[in-house]
PyMOL CGO cylinders between C-alpha atoms (Angstrom):
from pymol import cmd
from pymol.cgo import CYLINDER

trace = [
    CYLINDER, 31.51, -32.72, 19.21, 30.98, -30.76, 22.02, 0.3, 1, 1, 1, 1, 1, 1,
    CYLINDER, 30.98, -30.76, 22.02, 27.72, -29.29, 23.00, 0.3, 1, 1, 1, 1, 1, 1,
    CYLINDER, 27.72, -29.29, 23.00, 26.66, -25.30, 23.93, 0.3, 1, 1, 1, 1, 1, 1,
    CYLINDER, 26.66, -25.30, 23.93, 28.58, -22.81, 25.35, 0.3, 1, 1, 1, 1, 1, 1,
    CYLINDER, 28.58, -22.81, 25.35, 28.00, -21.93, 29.23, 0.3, 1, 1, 1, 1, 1, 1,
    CYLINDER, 28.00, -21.93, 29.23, 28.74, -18.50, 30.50, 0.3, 1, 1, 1, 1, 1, 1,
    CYLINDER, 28.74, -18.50, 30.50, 29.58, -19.16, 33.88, 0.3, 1, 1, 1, 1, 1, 1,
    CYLINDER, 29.58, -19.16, 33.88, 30.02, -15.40, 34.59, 0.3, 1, 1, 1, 1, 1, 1,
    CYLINDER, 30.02, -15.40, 34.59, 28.93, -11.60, 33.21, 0.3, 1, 1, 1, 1, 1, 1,
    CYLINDER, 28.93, -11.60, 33.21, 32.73, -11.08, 31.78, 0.3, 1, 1, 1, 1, 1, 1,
    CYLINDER, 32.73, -11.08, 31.78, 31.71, -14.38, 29.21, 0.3, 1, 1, 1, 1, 1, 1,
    CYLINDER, 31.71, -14.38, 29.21, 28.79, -11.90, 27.56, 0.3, 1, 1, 1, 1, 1, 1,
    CYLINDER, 28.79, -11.90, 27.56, 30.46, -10.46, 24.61, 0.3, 1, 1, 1, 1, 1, 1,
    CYLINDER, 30.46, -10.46, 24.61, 28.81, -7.00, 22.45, 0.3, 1, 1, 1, 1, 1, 1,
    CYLINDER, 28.81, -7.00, 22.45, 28.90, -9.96, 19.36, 0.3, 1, 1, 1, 1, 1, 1,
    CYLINDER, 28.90, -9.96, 19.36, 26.90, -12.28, 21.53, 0.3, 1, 1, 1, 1, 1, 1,
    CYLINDER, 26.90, -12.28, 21.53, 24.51, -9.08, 22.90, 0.3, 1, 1, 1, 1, 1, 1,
    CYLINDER, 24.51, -9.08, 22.90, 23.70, -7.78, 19.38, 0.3, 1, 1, 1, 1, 1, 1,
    CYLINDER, 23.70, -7.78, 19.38, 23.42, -12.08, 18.09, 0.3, 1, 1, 1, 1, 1, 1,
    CYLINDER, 23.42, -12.08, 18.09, 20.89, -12.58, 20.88, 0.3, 1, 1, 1, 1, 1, 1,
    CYLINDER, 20.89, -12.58, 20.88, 19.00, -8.75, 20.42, 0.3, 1, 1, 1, 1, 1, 1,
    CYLINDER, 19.00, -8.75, 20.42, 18.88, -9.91, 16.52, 0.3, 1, 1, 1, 1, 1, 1,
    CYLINDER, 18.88, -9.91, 16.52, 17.32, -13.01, 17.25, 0.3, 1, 1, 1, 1, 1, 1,
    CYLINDER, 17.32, -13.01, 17.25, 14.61, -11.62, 19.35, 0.3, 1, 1, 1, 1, 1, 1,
    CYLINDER, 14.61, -11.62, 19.35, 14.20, -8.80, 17.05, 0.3, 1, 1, 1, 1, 1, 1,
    CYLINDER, 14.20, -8.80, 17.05, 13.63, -11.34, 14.41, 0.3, 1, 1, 1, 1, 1, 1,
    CYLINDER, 13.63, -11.34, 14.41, 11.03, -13.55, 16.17, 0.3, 1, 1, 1, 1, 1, 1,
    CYLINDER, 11.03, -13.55, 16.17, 13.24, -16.22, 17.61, 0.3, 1, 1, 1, 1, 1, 1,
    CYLINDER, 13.24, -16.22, 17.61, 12.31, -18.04, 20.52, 0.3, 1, 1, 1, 1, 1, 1,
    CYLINDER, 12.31, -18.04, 20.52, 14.83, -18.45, 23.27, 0.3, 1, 1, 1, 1, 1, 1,
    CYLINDER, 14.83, -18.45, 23.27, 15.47, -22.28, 22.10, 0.3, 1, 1, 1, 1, 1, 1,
    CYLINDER, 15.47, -22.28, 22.10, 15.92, -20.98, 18.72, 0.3, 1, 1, 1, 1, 1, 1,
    CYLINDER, 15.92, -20.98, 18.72, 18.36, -18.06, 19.81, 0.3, 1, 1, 1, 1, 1, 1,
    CYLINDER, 18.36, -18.06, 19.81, 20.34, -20.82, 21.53, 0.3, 1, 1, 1, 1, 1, 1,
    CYLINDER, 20.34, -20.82, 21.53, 21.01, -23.18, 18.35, 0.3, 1, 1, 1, 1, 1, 1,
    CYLINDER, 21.01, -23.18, 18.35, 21.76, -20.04, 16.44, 0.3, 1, 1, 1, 1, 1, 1,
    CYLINDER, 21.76, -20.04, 16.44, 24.42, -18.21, 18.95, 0.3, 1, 1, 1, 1, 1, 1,
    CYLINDER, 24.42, -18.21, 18.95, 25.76, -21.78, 20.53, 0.3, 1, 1, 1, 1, 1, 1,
    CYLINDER, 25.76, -21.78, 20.53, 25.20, -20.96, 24.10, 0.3, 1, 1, 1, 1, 1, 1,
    CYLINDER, 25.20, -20.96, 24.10, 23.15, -23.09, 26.29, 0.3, 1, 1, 1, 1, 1, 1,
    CYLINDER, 23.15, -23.09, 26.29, 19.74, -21.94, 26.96, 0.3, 1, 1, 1, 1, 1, 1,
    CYLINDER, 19.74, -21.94, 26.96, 19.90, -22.12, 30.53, 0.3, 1, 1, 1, 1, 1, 1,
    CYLINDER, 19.90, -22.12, 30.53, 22.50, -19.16, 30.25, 0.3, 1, 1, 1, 1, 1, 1,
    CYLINDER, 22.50, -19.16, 30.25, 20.65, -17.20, 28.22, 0.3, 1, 1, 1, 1, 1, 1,
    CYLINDER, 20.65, -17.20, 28.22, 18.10, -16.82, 30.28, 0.3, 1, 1, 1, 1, 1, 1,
    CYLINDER, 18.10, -16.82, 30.28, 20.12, -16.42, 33.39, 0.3, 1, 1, 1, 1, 1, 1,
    CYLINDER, 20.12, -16.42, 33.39, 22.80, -14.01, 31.34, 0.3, 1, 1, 1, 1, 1, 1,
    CYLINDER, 22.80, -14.01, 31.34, 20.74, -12.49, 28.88, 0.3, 1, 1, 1, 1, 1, 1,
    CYLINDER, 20.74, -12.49, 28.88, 16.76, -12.55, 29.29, 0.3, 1, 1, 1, 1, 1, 1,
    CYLINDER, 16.76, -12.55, 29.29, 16.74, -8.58, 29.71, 0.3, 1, 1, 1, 1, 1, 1,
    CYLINDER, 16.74, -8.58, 29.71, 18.92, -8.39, 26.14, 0.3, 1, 1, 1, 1, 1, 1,
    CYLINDER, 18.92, -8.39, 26.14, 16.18, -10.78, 24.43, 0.3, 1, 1, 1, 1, 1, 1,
    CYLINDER, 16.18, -10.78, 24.43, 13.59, -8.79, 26.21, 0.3, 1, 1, 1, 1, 1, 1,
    CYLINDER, 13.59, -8.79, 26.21, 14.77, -5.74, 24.85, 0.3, 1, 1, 1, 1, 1, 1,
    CYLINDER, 14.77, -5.74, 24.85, 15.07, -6.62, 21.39, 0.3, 1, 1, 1, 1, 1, 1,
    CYLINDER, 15.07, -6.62, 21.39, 11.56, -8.10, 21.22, 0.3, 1, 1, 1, 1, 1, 1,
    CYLINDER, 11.56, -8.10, 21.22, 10.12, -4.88, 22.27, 0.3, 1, 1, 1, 1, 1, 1,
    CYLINDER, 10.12, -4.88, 22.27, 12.56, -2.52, 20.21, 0.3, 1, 1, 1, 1, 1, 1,
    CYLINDER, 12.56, -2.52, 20.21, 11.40, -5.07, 16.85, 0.3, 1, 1, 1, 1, 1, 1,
    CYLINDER, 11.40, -5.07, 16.85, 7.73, -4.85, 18.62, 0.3, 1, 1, 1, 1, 1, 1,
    CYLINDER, 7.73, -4.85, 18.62, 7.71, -0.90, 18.71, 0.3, 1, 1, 1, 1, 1, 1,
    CYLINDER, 7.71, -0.90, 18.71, 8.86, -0.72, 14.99, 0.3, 1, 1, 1, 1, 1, 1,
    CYLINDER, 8.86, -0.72, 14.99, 6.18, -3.35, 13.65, 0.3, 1, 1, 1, 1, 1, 1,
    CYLINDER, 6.18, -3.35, 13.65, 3.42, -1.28, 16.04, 0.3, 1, 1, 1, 1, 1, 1,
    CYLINDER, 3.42, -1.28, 16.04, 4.94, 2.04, 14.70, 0.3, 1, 1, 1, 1, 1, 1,
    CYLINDER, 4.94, 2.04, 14.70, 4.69, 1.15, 11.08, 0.3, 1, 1, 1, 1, 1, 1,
    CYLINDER, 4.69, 1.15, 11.08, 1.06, -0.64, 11.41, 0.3, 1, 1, 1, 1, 1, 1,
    CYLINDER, 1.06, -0.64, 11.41, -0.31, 2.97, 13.12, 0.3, 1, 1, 1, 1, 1, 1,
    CYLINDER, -0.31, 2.97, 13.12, 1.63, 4.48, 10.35, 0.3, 1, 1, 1, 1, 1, 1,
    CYLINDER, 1.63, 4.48, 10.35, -0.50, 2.70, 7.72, 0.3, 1, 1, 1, 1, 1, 1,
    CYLINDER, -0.50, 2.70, 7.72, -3.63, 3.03, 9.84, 0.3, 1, 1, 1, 1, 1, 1,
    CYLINDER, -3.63, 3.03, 9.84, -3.17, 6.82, 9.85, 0.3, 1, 1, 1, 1, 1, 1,
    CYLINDER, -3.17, 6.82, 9.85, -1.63, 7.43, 6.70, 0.3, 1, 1, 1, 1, 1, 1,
    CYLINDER, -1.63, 7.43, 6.70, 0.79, 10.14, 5.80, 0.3, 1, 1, 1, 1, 1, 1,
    CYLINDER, 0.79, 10.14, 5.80, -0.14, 13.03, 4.04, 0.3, 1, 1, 1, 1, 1, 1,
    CYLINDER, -0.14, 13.03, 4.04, 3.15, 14.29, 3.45, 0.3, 1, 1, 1, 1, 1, 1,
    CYLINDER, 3.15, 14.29, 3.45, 4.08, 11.18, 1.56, 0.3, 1, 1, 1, 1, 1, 1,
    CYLINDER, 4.08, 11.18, 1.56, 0.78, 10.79, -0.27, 0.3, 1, 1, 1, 1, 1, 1,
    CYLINDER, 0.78, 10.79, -0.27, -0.01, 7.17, 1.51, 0.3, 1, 1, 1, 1, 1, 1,
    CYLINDER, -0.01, 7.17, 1.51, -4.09, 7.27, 2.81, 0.3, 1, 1, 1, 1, 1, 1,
    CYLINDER, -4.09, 7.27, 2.81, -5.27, 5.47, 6.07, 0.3, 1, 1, 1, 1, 1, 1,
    CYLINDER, -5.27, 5.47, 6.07, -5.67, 2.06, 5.48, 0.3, 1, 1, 1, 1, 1, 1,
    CYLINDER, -5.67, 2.06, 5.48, -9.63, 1.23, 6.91, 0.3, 1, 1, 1, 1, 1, 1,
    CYLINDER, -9.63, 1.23, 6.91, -8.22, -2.53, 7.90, 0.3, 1, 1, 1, 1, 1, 1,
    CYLINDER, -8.22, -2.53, 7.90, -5.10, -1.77, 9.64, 0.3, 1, 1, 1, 1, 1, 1,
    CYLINDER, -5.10, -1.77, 9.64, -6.39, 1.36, 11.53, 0.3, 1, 1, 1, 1, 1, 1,
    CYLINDER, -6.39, 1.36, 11.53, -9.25, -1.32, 12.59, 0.3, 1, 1, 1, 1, 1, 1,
    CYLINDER, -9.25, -1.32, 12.59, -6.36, -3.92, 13.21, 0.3, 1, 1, 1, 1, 1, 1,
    CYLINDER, -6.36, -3.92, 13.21, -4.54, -1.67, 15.08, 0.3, 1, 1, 1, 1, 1, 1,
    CYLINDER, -4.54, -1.67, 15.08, -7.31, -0.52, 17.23, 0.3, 1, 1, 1, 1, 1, 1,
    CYLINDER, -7.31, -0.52, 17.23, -8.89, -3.89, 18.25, 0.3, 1, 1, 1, 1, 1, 1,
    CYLINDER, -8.89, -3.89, 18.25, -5.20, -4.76, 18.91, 0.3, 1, 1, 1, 1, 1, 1,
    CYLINDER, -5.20, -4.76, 18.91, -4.16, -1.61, 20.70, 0.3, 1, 1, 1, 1, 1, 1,
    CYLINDER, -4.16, -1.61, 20.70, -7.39, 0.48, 21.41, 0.3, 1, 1, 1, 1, 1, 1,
    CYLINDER, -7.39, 0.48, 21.41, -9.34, -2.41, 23.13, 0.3, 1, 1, 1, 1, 1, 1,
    CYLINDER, -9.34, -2.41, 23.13, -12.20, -2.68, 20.40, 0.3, 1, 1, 1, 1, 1, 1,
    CYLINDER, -12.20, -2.68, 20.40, -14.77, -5.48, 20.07, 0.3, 1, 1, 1, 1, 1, 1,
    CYLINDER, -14.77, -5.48, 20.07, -17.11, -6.52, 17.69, 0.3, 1, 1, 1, 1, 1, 1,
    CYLINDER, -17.11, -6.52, 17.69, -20.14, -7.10, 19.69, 0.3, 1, 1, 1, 1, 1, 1,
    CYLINDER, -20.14, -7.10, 19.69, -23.37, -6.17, 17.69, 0.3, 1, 1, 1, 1, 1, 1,
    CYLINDER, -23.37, -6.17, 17.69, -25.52, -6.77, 20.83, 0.3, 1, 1, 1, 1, 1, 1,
    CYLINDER, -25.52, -6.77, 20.83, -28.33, -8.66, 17.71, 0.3, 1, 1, 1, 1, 1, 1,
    CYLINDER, -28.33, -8.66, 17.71, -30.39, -11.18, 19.86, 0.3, 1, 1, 1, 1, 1, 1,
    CYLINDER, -30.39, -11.18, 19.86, -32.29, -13.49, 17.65, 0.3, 1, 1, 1, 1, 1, 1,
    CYLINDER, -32.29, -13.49, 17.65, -36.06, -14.25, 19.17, 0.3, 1, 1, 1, 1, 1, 1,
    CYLINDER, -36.06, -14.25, 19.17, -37.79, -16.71, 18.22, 0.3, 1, 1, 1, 1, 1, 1,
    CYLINDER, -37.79, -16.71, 18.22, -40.75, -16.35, 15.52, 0.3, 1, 1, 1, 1, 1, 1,
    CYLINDER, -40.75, -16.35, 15.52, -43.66, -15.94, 17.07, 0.3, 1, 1, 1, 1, 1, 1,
    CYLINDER, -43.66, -15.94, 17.07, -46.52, -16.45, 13.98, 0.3, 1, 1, 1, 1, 1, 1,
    CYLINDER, -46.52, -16.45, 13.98, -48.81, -14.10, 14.17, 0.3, 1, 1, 1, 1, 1, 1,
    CYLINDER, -48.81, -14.10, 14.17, -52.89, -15.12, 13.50, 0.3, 1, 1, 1, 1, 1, 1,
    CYLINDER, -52.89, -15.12, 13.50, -52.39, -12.59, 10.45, 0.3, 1, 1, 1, 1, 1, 1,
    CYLINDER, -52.39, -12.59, 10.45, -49.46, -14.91, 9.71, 0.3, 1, 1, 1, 1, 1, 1,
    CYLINDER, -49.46, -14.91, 9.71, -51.05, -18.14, 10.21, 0.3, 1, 1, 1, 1, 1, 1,
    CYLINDER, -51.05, -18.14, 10.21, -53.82, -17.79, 8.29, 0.3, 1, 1, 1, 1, 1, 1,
    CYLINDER, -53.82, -17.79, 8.29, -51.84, -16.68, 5.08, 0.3, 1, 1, 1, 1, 1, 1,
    CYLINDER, -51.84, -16.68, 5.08, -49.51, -19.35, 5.50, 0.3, 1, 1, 1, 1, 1, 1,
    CYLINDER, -49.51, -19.35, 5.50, -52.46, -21.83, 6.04, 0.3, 1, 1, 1, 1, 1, 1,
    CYLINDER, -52.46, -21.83, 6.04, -53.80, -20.42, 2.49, 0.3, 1, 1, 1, 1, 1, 1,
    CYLINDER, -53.80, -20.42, 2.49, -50.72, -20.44, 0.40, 0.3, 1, 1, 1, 1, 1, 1,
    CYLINDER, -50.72, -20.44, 0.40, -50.55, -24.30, 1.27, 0.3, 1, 1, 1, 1, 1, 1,
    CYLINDER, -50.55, -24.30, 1.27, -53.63, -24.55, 0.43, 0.3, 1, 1, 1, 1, 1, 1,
    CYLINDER, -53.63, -24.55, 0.43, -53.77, -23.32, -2.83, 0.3, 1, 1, 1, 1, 1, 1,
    CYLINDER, -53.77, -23.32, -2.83, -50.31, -25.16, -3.67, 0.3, 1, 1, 1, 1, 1, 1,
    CYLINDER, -50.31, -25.16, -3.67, -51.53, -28.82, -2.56, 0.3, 1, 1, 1, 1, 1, 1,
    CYLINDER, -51.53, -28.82, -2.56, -55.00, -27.81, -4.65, 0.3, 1, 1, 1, 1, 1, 1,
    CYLINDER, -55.00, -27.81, -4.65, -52.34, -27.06, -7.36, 0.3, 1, 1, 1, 1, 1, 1,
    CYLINDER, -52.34, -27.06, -7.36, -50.56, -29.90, -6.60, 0.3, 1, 1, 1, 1, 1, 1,
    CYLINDER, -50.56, -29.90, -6.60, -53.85, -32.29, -7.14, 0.3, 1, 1, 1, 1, 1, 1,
    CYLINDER, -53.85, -32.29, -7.14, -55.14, -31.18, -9.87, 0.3, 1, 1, 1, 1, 1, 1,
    CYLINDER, -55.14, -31.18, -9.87, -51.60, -31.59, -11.82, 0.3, 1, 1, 1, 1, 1, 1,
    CYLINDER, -51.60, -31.59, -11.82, -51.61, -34.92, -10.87, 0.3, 1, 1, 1, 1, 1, 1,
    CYLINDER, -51.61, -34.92, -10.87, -55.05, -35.62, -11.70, 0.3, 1, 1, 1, 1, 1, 1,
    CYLINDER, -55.05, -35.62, -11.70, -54.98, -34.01, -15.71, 0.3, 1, 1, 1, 1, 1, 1,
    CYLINDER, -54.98, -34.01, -15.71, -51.30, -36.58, -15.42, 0.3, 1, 1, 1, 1, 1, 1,
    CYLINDER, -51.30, -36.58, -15.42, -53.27, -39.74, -14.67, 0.3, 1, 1, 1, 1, 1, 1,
    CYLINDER, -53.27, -39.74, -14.67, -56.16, -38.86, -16.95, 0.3, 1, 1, 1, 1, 1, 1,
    CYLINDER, -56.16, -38.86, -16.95, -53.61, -38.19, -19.71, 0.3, 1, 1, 1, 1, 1, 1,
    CYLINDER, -53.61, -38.19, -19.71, -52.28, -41.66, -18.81, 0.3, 1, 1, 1, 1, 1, 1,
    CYLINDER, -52.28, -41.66, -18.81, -55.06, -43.27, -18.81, 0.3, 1, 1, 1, 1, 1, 1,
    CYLINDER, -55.06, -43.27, -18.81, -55.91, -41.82, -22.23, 0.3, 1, 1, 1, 1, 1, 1,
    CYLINDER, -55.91, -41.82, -22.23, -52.49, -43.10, -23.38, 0.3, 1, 1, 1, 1, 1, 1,
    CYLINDER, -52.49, -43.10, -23.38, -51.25, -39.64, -24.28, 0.3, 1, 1, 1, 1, 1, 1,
    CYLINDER, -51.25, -39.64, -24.28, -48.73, -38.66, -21.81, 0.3, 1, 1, 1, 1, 1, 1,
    CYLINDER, -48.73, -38.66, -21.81, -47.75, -35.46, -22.42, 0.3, 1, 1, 1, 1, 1, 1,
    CYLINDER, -47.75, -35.46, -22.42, -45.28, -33.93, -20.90, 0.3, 1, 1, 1, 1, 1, 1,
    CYLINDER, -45.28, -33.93, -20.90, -46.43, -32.15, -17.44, 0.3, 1, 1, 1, 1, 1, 1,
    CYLINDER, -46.43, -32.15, -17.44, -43.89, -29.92, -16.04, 0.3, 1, 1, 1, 1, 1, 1,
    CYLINDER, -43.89, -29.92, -16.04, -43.36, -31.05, -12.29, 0.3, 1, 1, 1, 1, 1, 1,
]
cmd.load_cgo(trace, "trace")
């Protein structure tokens, strides 16, 4: 078995091999990838062929961006409405949009108004709180434990 192909010189790069390679990039292949598939080493596809793979990454790049800002937009003619999440997709993407909502979270600072309401609400739960538990041991003690809801 015999391993990849080298192209030694421009007259080895065939139009089968060009549109292989441009389909491979178009498709998402990586140059390894695009090697295995078209059988040439990928030394020489990079030397030989790196603007070809270039090119058909950005050609299959243009149509993807085209058809995303066609979604985003929408097209009246055909009846299709903008699409909220791909036009904000596209313009994070494209437009240079962030989602920075500036909210800076300050630490509570309790107020005396605060204080002293929070001071009584405790207050009157623990009182709450004790006098449950005292009718619960008295009922105990009595040997009639009802049930106390706790």
């Amino acid at each position: 078995m015999s391993g990849p192909t080298r192209i030694k010189k421009r007259a080895d790069v065939t139009p089968a091999l060009v549109e292989k390679v441009r389909a491979c990039a178009a498709s998402g292949c990586s140059f390894p990838q695009t090697a295995l598939i078209t059988g040439v080493a990928e030394d020489s596809l990079r030397r030989w062929m790196a603007a070809t793979y270039n090119e058909g990454k950005a050609q299959s790049i243009g149509r993807a961006g085209a058809a995303l800002f066609n979604m985003a937009v929408g097209d009246q003619t055909k009846g299709t409405r903008p699409n909220l999440g791909a036009l904000i997709f596209y313009l994070k993407c494209q437009g240079g949009w962030r989602e920075t909502t500036g909210i800076v979270f300050e630490e509570a600072k309790p107020t005396d108004e605060n204080q002293s309401r929070l001071i009584e609400l405790l207050e009157s739960r623990f009182t709450r709180l004790a006098s449950m538990q005292a009718k619960k041991k008295e009922a105990k003690e009595q040997g009639d434990a009802p049930a106390v809801p706790g």
